[in-house]
N, CA, C and O atoms as a GROMACS GRO file, in nm:
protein
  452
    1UNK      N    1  12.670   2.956  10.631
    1UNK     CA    2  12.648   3.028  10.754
    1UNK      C    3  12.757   2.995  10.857
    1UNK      O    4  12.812   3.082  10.925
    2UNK      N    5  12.789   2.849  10.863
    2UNK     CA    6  12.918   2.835  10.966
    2UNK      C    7  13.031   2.854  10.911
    2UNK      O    8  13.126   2.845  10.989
    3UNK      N    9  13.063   2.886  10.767
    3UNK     CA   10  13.176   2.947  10.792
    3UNK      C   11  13.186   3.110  10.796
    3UNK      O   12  13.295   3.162  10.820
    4UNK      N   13  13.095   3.174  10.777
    4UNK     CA   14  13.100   3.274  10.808
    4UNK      C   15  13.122   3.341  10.941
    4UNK      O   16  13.167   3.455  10.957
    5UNK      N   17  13.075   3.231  11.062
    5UNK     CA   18  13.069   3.241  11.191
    5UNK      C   19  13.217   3.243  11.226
    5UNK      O   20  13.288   3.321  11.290
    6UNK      N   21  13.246   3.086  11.135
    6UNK     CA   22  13.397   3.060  11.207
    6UNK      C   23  13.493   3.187  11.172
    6UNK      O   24  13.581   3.212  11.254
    7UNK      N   25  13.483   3.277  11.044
    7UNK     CA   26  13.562   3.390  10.980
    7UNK      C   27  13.564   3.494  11.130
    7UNK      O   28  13.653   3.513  11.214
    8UNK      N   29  13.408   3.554  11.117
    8UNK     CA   30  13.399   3.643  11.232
    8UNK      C   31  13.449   3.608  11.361
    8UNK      O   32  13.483   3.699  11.437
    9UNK      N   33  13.460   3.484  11.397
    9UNK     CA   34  13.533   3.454  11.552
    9UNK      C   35  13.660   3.417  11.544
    9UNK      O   36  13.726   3.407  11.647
   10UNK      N   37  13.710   3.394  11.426
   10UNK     CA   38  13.892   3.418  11.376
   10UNK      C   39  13.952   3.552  11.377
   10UNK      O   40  14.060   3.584  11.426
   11UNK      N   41  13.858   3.635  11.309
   11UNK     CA   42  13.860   3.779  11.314
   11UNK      C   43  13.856   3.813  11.458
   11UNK      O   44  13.969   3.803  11.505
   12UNK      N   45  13.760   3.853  11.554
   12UNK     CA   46  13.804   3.854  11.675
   12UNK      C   47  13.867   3.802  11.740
   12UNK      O   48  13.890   3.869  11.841
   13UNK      N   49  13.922   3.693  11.740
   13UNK     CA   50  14.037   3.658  11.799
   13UNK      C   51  14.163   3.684  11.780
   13UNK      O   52  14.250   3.677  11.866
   14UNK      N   53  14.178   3.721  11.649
   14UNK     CA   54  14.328   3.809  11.569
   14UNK      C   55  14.291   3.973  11.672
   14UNK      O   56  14.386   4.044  11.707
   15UNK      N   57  14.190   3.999  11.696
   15UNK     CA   58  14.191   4.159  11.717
   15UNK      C   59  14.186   4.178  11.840
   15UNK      O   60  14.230   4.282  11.888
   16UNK      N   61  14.134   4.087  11.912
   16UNK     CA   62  14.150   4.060  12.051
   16UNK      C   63  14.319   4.061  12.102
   16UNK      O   64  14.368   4.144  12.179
   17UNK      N   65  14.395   3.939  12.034
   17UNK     CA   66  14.522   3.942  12.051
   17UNK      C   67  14.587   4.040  12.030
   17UNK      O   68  14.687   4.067  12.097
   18UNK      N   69  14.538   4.123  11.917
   18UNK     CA   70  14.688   4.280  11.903
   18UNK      C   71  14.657   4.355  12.043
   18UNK      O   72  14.756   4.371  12.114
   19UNK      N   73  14.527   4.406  12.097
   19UNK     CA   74  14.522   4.485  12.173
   19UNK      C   75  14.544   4.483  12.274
   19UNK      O   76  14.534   4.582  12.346
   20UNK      N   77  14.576   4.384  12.308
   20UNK     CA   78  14.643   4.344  12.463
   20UNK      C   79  14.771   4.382  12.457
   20UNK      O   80  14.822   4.445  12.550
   21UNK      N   81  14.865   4.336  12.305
   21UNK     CA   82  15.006   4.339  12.332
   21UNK      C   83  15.045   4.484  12.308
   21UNK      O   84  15.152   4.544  12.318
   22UNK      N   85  14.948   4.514  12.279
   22UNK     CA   86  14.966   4.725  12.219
   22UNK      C   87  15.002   4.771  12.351
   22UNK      O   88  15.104   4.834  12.380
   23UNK      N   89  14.859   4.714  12.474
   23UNK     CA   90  14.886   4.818  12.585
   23UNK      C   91  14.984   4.758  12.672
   23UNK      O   92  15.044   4.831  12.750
   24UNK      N   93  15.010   4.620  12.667
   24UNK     CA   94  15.128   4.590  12.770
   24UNK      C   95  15.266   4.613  12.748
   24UNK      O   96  15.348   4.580  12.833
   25UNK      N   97  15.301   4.669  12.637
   25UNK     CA   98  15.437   4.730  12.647
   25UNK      C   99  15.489   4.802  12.660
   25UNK      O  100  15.475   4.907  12.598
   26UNK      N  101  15.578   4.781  12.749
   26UNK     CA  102  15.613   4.910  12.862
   26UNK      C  103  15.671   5.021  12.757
   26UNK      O  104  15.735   4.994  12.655
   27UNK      N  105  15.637   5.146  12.801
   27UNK     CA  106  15.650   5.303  12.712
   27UNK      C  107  15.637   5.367  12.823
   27UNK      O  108  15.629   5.318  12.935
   28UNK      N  109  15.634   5.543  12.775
   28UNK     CA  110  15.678   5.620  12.847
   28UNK      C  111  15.535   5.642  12.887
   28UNK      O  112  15.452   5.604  12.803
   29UNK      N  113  15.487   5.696  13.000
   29UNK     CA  114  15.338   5.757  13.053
   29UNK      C  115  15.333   5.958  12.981
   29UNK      O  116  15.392   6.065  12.995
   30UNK      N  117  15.258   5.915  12.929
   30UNK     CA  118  15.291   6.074  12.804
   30UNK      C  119  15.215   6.211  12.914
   30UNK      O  120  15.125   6.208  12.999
   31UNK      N  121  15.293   6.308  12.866
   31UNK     CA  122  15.341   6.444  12.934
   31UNK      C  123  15.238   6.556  12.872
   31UNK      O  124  15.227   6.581  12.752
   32UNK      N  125  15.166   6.617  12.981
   32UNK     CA  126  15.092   6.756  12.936
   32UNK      C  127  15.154   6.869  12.998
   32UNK      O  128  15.171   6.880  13.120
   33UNK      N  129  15.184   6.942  12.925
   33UNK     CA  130  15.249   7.080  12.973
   33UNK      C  131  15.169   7.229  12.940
   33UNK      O  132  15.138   7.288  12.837
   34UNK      N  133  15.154   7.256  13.086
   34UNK     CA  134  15.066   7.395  13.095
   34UNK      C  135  15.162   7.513  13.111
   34UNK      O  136  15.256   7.522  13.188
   35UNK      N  137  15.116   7.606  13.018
   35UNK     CA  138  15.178   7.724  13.028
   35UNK      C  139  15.054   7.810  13.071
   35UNK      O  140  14.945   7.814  13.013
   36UNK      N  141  15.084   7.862  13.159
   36UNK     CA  142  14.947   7.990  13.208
   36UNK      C  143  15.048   8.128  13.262
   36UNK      O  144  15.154   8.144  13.321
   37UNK      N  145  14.962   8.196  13.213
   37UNK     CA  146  14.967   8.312  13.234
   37UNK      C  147  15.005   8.353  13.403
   37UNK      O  148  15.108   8.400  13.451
   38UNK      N  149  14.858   8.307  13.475
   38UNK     CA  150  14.856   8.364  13.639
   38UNK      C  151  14.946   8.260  13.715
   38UNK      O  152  15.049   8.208  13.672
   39UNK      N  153  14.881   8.239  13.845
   39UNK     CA  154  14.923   8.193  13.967
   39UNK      C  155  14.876   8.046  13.984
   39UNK      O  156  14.771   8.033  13.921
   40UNK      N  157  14.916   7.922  14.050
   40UNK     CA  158  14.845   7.798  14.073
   40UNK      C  159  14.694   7.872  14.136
   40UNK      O  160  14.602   7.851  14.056
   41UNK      N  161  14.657   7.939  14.238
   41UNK     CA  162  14.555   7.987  14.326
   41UNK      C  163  14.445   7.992  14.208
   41UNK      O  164  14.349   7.915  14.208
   42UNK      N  165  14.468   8.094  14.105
   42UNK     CA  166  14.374   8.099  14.029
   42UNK      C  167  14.312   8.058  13.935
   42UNK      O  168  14.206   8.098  13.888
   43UNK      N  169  14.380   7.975  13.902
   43UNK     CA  170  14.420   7.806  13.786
   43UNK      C  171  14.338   7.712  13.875
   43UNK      O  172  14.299   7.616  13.809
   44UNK      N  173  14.303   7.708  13.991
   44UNK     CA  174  14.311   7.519  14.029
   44UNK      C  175  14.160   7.481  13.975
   44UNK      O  176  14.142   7.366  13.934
   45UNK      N  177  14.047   7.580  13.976
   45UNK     CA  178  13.932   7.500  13.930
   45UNK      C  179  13.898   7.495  13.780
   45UNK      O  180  13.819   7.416  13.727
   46UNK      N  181  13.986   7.611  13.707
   46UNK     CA  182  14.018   7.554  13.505
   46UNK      C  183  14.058   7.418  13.534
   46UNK      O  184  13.979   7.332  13.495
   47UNK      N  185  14.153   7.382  13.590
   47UNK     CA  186  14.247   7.264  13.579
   47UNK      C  187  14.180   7.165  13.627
   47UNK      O  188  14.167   7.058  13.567
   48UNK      N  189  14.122   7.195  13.754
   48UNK     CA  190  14.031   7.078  13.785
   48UNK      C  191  13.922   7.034  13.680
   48UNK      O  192  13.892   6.915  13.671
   49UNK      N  193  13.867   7.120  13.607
   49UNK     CA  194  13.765   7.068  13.537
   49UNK      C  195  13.852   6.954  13.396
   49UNK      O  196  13.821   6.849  13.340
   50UNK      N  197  13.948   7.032  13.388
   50UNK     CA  198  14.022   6.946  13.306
   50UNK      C  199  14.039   6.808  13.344
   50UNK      O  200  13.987   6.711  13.289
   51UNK      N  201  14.110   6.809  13.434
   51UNK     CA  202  14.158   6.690  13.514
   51UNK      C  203  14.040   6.576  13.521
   51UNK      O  204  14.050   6.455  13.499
   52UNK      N  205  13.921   6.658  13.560
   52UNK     CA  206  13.817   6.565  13.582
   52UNK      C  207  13.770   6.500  13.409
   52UNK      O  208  13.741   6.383  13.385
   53UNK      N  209  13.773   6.601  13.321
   53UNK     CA  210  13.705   6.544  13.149
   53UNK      C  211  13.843   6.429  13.130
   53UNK      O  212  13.819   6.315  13.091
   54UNK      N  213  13.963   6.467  13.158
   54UNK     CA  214  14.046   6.322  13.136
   54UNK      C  215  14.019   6.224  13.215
   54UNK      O  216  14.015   6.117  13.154
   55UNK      N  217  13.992   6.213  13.356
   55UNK     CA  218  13.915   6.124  13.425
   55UNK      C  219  13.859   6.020  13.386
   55UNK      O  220  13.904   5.906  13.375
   56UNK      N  221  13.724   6.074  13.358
   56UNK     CA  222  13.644   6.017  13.288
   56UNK      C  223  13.663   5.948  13.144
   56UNK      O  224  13.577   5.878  13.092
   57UNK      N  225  13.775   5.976  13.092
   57UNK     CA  226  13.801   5.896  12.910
   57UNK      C  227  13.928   5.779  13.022
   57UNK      O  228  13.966   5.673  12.971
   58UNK      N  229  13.971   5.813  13.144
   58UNK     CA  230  14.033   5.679  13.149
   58UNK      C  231  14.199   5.700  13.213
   58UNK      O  232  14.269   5.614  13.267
   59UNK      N  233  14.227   5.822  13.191
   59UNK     CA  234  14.365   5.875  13.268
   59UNK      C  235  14.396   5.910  13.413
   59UNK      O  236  14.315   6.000  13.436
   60UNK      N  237  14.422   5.903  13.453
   60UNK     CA  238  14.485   5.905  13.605
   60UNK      C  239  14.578   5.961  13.617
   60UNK      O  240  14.667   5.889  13.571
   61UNK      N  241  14.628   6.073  13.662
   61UNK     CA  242  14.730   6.192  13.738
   61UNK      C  243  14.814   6.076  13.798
   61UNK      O  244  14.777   6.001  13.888
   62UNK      N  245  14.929   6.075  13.735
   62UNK     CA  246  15.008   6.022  13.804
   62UNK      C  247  15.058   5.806  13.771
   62UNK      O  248  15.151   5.732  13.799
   63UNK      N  249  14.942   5.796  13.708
   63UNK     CA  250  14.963   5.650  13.688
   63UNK      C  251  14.975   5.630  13.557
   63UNK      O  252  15.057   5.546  13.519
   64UNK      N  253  14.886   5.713  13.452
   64UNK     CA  254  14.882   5.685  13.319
   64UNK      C  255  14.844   5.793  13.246
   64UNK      O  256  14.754   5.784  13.162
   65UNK      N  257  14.895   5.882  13.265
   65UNK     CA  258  14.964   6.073  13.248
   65UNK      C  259  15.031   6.128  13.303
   65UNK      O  260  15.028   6.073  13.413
   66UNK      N  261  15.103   6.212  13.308
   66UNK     CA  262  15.169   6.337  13.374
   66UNK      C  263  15.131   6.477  13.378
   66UNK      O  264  15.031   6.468  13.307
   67UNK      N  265  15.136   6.576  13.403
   67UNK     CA  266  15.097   6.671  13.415
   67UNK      C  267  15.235   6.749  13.462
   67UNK      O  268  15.277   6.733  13.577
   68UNK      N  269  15.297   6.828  13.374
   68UNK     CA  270  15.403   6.977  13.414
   68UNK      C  271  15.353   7.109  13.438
   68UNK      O  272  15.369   7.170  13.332
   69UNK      N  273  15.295   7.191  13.531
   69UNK     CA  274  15.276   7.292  13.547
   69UNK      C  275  15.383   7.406  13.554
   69UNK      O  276  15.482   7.402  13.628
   70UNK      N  277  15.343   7.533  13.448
   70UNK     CA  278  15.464   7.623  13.469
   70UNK      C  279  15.313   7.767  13.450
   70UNK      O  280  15.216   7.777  13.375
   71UNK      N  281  15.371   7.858  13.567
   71UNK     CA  282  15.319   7.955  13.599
   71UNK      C  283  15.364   8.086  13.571
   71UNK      O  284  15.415   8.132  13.672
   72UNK      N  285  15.368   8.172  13.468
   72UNK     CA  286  15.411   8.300  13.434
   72UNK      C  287  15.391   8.401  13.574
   72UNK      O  288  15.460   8.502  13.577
   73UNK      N  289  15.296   8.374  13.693
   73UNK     CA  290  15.231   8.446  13.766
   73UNK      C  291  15.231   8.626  13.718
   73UNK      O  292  15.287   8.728  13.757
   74UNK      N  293  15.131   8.588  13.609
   74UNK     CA  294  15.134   8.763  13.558
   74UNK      C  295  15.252   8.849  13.517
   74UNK      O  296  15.263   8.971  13.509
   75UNK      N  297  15.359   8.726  13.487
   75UNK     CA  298  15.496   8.849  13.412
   75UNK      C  299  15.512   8.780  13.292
   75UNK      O  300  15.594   8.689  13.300
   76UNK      N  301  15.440   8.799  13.144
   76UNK     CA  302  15.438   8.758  13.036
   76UNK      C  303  15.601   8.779  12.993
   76UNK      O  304  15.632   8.712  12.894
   77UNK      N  305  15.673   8.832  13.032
   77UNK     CA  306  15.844   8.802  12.994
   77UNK      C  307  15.895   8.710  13.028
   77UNK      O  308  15.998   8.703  12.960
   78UNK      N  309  15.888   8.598  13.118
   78UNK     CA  310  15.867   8.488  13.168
   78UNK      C  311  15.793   8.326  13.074
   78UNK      O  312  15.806   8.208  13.106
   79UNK      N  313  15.714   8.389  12.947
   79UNK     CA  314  15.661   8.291  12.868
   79UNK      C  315  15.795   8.230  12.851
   79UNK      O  316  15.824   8.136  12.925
   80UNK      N  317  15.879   8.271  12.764
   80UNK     CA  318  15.977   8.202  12.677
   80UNK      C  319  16.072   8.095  12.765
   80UNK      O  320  16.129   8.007  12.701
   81UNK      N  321  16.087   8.100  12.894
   81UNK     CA  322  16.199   8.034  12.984
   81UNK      C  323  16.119   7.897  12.983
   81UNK      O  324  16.164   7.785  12.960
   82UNK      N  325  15.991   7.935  13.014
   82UNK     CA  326  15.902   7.884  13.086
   82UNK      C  327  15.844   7.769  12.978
   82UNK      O  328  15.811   7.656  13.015
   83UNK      N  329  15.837   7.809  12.858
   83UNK     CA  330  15.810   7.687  12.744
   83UNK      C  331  15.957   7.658  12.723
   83UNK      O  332  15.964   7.536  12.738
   84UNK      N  333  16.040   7.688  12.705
   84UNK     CA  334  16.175   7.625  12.682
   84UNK      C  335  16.190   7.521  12.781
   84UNK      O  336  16.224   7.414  12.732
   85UNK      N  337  16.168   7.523  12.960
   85UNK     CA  338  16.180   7.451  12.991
   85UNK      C  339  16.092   7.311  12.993
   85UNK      O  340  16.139   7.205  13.034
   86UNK      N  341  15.943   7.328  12.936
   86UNK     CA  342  15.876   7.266  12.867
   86UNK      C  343  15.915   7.134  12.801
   86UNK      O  344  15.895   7.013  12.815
   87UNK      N  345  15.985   7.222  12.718
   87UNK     CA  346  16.047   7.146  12.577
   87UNK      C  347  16.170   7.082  12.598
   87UNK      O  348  16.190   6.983  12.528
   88UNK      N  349  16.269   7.119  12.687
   88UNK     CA  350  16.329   7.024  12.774
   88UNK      C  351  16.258   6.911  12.840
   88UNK      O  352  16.293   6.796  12.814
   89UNK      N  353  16.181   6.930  12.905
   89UNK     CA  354  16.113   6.818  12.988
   89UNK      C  355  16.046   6.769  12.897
   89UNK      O  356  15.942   6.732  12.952
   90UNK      N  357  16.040   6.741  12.763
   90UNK     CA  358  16.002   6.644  12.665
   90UNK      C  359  15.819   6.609  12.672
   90UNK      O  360  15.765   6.507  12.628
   91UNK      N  361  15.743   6.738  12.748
   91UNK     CA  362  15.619   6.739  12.696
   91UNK      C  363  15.553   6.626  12.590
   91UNK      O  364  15.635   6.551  12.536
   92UNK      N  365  15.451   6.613  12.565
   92UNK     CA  366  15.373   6.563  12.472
   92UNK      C  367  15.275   6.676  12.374
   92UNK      O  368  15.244   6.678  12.255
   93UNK      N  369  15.251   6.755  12.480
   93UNK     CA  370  15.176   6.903  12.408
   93UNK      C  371  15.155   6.986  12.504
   93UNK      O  372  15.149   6.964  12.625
   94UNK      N  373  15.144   7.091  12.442
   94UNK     CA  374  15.172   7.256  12.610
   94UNK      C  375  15.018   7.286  12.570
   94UNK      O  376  14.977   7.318  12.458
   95UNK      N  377  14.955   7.272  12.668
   95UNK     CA  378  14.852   7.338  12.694
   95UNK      C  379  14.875   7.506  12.707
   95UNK      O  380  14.964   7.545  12.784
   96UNK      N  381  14.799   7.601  12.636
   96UNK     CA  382  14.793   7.717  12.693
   96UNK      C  383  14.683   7.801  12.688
   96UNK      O  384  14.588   7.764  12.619
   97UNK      N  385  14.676   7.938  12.764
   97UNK     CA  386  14.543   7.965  12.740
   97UNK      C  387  14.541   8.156  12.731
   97UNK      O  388  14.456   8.243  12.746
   98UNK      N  389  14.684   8.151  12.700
   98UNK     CA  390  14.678   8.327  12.563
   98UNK      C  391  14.777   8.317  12.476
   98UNK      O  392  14.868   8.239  12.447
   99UNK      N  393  14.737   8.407  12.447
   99UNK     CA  394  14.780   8.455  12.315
   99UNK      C  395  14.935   8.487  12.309
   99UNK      O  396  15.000   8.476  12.205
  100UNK      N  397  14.995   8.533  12.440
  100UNK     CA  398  15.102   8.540  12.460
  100UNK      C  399  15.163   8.406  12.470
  100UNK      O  400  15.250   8.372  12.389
  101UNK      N  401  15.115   8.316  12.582
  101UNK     CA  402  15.194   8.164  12.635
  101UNK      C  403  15.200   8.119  12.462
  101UNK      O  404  15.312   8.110  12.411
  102UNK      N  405  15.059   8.086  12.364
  102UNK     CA  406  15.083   8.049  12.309
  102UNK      C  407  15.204   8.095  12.149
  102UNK      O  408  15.206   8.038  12.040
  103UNK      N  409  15.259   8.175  12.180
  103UNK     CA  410  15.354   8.275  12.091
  103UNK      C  411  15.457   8.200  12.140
  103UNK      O  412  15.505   8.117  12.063
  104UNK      N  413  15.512   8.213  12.274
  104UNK     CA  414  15.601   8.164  12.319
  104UNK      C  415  15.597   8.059  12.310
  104UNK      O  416  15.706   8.046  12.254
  105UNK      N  417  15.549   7.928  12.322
  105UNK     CA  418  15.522   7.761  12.296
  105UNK      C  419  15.549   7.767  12.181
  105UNK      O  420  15.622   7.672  12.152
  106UNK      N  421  15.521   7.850  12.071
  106UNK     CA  422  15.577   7.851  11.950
  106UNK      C  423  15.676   7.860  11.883
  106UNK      O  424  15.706   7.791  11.785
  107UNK      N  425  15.740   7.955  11.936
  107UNK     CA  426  15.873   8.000  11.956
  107UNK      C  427  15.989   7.871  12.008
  107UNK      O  428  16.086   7.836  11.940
  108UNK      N  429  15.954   7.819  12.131
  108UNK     CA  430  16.032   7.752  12.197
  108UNK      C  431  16.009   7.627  12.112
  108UNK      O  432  16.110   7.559  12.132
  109UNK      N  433  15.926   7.557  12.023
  109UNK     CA  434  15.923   7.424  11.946
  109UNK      C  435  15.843   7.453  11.864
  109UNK      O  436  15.743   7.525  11.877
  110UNK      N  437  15.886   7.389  11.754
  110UNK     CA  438  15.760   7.336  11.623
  110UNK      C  439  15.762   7.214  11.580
  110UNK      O  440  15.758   7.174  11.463
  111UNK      N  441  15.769   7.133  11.716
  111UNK     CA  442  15.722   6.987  11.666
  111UNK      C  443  15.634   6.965  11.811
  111UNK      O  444  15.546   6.880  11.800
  112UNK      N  445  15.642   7.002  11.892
  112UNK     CA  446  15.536   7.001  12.016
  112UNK      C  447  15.396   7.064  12.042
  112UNK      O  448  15.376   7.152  12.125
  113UNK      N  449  15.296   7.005  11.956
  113UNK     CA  450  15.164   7.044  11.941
  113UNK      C  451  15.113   7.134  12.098
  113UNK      O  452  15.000   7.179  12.109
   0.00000   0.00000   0.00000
């Protein structure tokens, strides 16, 4: 029985130690990139609800995420610039929410989920 104890509290202590050194090394704060269709005006409470479900798992706007907003404001000829510049700014994944943005996000990368 005690060495089984002593195994399990060796074991947590090996697993205890990786996870500290996982999150303290300094890396980049990773990038969400929105492609939308409309205007910021008509976006802010989709986004807010978003903003708030990452919230809650632990992310923070600005401290430990990013957030790139790019706005087609209703001229779908505008997708393609608009994920290209995306994909320049080295995103993590483009959020989008048609059928068009997402053609164009496609277009502009196929390694950026």
């Amino acid at each position: 029985m005690k060495k089984q104890i002593t195994v399990l509290t060796l074991c947590a202590m090996l697993l205890a130690l990786c996870f500290p050194a996982e999150a303290q090394q300094p890396g980049r704060v990773p990038k969400i990139g929105f492609l939308l269709a409309s205007s910021p005006s008509t976006q802010s409470s989709s986004l807010e609800f978003f903003r708030q479900g990452l919230r809650k798992l632990g992310y923070m706007e600005g401290k430990n995420i990013l957030f790139e907003y790019r706005y087609a404001e209703g001229k779908s000829d505008r997708f393609p610039d608009l994920a290209a510049e995306l994909v320049r700014l080295k995103v993590d994944v483009i959020v989008v929410a048609s059928a068009l943005s997402a053609s164009a996000a496609r277009n502009a990368t196929k390694t950026i989920p």
